[in-house]
VOPAGU-2260 file (C-alpha; in pm, 1 decimal, decimal comma):
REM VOPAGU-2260
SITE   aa  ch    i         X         Y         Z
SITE  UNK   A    0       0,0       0,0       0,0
SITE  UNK   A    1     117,9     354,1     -80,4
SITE  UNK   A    2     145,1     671,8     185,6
SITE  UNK   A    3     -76,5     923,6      85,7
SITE  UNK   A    4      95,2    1197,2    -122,5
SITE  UNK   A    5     117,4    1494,8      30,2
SITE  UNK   A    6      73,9    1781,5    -197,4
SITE  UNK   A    7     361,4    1978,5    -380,3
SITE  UNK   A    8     439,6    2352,0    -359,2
SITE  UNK   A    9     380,3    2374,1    -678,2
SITE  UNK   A   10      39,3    2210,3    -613,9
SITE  UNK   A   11     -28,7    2467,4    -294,8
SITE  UNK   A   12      72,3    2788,1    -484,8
SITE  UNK   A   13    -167,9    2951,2    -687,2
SITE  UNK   A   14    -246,1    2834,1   -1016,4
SITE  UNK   A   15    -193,5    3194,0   -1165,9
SITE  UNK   A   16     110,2    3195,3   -1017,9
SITE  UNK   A   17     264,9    2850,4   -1097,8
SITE  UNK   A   18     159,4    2910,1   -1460,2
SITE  UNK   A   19     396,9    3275,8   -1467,9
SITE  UNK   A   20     688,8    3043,7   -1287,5
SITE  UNK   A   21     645,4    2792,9   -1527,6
SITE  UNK   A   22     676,0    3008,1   -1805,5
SITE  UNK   A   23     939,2    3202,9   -1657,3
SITE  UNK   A   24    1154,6    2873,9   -1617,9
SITE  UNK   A   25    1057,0    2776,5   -1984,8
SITE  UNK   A   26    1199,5    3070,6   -2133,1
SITE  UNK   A   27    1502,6    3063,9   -1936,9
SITE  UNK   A   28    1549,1    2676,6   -2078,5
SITE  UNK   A   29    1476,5    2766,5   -2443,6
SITE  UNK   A   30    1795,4    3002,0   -2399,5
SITE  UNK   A   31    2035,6    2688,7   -2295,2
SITE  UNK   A   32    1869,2    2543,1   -2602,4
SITE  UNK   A   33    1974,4    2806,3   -2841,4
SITE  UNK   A   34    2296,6    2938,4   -2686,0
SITE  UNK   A   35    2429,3    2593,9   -2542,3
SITE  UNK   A   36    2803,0    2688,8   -2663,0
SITE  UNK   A   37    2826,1    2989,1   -2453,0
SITE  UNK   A   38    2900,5    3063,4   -2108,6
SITE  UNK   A   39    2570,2    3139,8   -1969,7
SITE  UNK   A   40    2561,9    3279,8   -1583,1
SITE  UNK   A   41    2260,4    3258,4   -1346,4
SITE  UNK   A   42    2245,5    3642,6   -1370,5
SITE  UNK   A   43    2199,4    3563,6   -1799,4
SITE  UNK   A   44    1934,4    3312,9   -1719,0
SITE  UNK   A   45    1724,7    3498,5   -1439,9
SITE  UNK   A   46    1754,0    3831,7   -1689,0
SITE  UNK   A   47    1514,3    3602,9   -1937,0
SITE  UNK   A   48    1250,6    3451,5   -1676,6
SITE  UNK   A   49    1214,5    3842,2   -1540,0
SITE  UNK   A   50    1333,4    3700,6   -1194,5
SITE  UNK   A   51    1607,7    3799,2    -949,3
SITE  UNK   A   52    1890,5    3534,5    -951,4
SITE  UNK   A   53    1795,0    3441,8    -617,1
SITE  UNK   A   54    1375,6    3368,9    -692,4
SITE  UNK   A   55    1468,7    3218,9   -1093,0
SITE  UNK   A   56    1713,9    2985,7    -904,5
SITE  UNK   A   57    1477,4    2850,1    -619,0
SITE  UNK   A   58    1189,4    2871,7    -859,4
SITE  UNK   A   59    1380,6    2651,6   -1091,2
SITE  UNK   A   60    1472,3    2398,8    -913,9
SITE  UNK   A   61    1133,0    2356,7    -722,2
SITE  UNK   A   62     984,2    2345,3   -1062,4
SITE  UNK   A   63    1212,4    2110,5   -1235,5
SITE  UNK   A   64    1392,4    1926,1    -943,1
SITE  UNK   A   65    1732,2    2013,3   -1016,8
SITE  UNK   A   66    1919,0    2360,5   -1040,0
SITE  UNK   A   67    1956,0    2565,1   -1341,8
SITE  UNK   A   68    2357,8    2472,4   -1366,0
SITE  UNK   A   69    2290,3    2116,9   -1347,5
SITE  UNK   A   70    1985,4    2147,9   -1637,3
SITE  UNK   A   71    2230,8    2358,5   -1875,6
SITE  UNK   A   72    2532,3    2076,8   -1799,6
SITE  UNK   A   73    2285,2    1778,5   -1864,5
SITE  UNK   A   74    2176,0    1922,9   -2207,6
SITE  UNK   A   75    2520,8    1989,8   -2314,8
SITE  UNK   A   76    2625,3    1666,5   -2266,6
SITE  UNK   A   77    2260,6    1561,5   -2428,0
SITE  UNK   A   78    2348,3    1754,2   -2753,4
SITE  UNK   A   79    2679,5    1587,3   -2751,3
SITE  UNK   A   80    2558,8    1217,2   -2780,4
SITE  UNK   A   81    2332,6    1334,1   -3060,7
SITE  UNK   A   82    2650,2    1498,2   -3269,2
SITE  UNK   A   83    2808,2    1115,5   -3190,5
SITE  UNK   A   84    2560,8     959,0   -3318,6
SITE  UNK   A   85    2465,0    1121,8   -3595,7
SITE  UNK   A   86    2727,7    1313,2   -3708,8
SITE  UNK   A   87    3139,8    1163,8   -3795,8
SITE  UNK   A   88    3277,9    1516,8   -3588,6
SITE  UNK   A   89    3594,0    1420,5   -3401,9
SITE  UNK   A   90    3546,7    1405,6   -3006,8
SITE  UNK   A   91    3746,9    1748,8   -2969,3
SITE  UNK   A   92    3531,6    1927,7   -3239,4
SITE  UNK   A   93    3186,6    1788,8   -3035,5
SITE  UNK   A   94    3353,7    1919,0   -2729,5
SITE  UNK   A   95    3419,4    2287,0   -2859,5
SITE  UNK   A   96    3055,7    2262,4   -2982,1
SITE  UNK   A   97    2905,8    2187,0   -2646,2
SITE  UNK   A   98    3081,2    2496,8   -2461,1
SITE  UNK   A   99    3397,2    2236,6   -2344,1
SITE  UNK   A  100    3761,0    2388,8   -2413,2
SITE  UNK   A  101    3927,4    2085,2   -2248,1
SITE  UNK   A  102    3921,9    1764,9   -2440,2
SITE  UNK   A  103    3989,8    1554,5   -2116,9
SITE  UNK   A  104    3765,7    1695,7   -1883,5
SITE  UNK   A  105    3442,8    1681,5   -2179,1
SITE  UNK   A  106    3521,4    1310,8   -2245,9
SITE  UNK   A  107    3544,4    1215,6   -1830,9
SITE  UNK   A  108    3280,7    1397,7   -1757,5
SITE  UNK   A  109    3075,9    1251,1   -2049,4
SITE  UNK   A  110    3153,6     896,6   -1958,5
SITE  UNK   A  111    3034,4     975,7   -1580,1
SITE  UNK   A  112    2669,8    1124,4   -1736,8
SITE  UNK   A  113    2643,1     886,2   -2020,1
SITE  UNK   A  114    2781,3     539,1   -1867,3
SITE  UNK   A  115    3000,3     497,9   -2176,7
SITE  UNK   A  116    3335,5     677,8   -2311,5
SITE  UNK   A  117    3214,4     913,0   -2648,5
SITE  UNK   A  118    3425,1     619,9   -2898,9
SITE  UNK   A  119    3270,8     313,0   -2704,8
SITE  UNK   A  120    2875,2     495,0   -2754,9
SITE  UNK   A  121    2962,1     543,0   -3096,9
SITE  UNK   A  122    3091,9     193,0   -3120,1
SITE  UNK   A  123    2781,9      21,2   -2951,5
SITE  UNK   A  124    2549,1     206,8   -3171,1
SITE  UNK   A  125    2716,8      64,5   -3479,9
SITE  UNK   A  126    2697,9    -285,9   -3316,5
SITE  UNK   A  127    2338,0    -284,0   -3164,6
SITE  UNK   A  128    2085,2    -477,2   -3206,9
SITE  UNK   A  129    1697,5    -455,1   -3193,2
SITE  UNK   A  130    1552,1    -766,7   -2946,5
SITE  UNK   A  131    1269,6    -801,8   -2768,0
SITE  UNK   A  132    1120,8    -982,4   -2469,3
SITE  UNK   A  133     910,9    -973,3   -2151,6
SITE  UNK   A  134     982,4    -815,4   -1829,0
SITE  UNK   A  135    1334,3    -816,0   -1718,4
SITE  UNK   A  136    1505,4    -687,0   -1422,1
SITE  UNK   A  137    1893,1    -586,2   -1534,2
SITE  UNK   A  138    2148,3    -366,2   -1360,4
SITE  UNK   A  139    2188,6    -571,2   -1035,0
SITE  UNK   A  140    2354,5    -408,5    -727,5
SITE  UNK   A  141    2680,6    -538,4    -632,3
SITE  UNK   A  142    2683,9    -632,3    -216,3
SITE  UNK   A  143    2846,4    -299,1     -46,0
SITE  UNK   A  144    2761,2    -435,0     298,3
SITE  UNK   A  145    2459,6    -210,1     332,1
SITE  UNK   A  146    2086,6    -297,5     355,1
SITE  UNK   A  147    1943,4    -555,1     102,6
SITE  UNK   A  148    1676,9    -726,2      45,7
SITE  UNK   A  149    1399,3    -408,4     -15,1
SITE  UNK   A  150    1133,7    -387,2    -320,9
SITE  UNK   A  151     964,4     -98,4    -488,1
SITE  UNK   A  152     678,8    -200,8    -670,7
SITE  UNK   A  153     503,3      31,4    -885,7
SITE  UNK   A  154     262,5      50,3   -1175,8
SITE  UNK   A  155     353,3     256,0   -1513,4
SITE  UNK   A  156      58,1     398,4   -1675,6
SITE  UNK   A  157      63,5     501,4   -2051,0
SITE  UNK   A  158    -212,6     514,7   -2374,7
SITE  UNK   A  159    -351,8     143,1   -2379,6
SITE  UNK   A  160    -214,4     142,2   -2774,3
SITE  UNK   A  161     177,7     216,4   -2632,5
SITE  UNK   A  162     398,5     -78,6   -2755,1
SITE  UNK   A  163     742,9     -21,0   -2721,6
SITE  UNK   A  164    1002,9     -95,1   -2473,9
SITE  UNK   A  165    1009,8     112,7   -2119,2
SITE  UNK   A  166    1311,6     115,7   -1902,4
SITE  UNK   A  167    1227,8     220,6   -1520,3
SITE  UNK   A  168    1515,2     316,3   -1295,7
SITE  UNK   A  169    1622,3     444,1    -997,5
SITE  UNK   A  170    1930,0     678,2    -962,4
SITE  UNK   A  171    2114,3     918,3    -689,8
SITE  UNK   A  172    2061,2    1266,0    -875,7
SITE  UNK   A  173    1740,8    1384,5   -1017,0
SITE  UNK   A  174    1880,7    1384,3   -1362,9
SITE  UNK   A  175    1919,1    1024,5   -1571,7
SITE  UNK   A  176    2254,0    1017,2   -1588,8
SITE  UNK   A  177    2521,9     706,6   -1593,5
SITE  UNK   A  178    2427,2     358,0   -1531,8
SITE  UNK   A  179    2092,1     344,4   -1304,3
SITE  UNK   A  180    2146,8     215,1    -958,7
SITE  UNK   A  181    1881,4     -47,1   -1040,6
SITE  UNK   A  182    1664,6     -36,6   -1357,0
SITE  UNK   A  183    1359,3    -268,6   -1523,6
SITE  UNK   A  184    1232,1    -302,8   -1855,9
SITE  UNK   A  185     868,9    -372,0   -1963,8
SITE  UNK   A  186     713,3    -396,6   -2323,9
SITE  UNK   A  187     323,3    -310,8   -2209,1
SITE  UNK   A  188     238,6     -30,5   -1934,7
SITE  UNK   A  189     214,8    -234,6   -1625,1
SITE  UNK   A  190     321,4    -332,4   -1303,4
SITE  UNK   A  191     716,0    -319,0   -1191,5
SITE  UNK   A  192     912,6    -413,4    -910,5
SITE  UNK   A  193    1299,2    -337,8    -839,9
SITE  UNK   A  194    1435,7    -572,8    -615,7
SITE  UNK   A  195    1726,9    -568,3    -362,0
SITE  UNK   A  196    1767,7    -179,5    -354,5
SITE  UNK   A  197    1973,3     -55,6     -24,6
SITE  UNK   A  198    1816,0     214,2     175,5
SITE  UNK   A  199    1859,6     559,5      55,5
SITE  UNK   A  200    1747,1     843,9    -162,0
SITE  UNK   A  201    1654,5     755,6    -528,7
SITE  UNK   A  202    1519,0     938,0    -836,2
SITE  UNK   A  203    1228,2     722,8    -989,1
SITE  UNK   A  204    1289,9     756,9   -1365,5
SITE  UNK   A  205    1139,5     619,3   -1735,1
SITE  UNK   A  206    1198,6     647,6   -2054,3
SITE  UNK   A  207     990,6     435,6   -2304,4
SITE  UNK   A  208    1069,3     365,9   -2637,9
SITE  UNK   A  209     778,7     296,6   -2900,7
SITE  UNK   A  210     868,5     -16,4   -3116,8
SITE  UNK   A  211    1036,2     138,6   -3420,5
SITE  UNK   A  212    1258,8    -101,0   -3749,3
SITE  UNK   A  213    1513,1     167,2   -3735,6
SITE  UNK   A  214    1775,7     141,0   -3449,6
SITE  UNK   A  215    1847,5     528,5   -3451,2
SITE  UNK   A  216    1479,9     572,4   -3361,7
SITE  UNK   A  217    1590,1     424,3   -3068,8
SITE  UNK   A  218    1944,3     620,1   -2999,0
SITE  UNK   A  219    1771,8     963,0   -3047,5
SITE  UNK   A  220    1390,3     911,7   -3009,8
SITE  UNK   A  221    1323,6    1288,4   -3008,9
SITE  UNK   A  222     921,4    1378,9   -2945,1
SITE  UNK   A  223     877,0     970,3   -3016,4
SITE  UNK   A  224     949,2     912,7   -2669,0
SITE  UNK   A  225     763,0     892,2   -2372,7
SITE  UNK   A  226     895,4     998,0   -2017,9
SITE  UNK   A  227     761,7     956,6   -1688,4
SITE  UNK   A  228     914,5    1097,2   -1316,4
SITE  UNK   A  229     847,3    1300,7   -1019,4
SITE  UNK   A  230    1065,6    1642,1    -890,3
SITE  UNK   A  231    1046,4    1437,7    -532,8
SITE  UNK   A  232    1269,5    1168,7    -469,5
SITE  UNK   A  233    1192,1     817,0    -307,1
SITE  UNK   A  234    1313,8     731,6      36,4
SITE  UNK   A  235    1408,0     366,5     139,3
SITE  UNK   A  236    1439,2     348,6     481,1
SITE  UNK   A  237    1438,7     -33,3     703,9
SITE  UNK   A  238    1262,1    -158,0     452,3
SITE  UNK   A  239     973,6      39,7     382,4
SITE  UNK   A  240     907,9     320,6      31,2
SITE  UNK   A  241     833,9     697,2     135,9
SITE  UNK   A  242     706,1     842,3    -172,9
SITE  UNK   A  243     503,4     760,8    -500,1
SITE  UNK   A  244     621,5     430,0    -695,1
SITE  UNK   A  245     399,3     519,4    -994,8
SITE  UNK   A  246     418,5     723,6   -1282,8
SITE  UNK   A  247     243,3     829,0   -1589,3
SITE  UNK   A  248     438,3     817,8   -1908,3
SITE  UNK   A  249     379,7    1152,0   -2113,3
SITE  UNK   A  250     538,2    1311,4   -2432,4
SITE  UNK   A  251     860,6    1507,0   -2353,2
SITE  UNK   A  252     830,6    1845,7   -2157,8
SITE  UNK   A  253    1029,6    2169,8   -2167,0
SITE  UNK   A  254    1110,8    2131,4   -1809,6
SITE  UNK   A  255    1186,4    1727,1   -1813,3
SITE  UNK   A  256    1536,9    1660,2   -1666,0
SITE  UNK   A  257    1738,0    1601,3   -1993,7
SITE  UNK   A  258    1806,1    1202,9   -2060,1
SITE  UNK   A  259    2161,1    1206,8   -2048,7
SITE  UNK   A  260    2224,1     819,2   -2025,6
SITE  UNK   A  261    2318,6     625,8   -2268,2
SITE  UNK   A  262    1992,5     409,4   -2310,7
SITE  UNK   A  263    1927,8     165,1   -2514,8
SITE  UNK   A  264    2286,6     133,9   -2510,5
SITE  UNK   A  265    2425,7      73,9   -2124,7
């Protein structure tokens, strides 16, 4: 059985007045969009949303779960597995292009977001593979000596027509980056469970992808995709789930934490 949600700020707050934060935030991201290779400062960003630093930078992270630093960073690194995959730009060239004047530093702290090194992505895309299958758990955690043995079970809603594969994972920061700390897959909307997660603070995450013949439908899905997640996180503590376990797939959203991992590829 599931605790009873308690509502959100955003819920509390004044419709009028979510929908001018919302827009505010918006407009701020559509910037990172269009200036992604320059140095953009919280003062730059606030400027466009009308806010002070200090309001656009609470009111973006209450609105989108993660700060307005950590959004620009994420999409950066976003834009750079798309060049990869669909471009033949060198590594360094992809790295000027996302705002990155160090070669080592882009590709380390690529690997870290994506799971996988920008020549091994590129490799794994020319090798994959379309398969299919039934529900499968994957990502397993390794024994750390901490708390075993817990289960989240949770039910993914989505249009009764979806058909497709949906990955459901659980990481440490609110944006889908790296390998998940444990992940699922289902091919209907249904139930889930993730088993043996430790105790701790987790990110509930999905990312469905409809069932496509061409494997770069797959690698960059664009509005094809469906995404589904919460700005809280998930506490697992002795045992028992503090939060909501379900979530309702829906087409990508301005403010959606940008999908950074390398998925279908990890």
């Amino acid at each position: 059985m599931q605790p009873a949600r308690s509502p959100s700020r955003e819920e509390e707050a004044p419709q009028g007045t979510l929908t001018l934060h919302t827009q505010a935030v918006e407009r701020a991201i559509q910037v990172m969009h269009t200036h992604i290779q320059e140095r953009l400062t919280l003062e730059d960003l606030a400027s466009v949303a009308y806010l002070s630093p200090y309001h656009f930078n609470r009111t973006f992270h209450r609105l989108v779960g993660v700060p307005p630093g950590e959004f620009l960073s994420a999409l950066r690194f976003q834009m750079a597995r798309r060049l990869l995959l669909t471009t033949s730009l060198k590594v360094i060239d992809i790295c000027f292009t996302v705002g990155y004047t160090s070669t080592g530093s882009f590709t380390s702290r690529f690997t870290q977001m994506v799971g996988l090194s920008p020549r091994l992505l590129r490799q794994r895309a020319h090798e994959f593979e379309l398969t299919g299958g039934e529900h499968t758990e994957i990502y397993p955690i390794p024994s750390t000596g901490r708390k075993m043995n817990n289960s989240l079970i949770g039910h993914i809603s989505a249009s009764p027509t979806f058909r497709g594969t949906i990955y459901i994972g659980l990481f440490s920061s609110p944006v889908p980056q790296g390998a998940p700390v444990r992940c699922t897959r289902l091919y209907l909307p249904g139930t889930y469970r993730l088993s043996d997660v430790a105790d701790g603070v987790y990110y509930l995450r999905a990312a469905a992808f409809p069932v496509a013949s061409d494997p770069q439908s797959y690698f960059l899905p664009g509005e094809n995709i469906l995404l589904g997640n919460h700005t809280s996180p998930l506490v697992i503590r002795h045992g028992h789930v503090f939060g909501d376990t379900d979530l309702v797939l829906h087409s990508p959203r301005l403010t959606d934490p940008p999908l950074v991992m390398g998925l279908p590829l990890l």
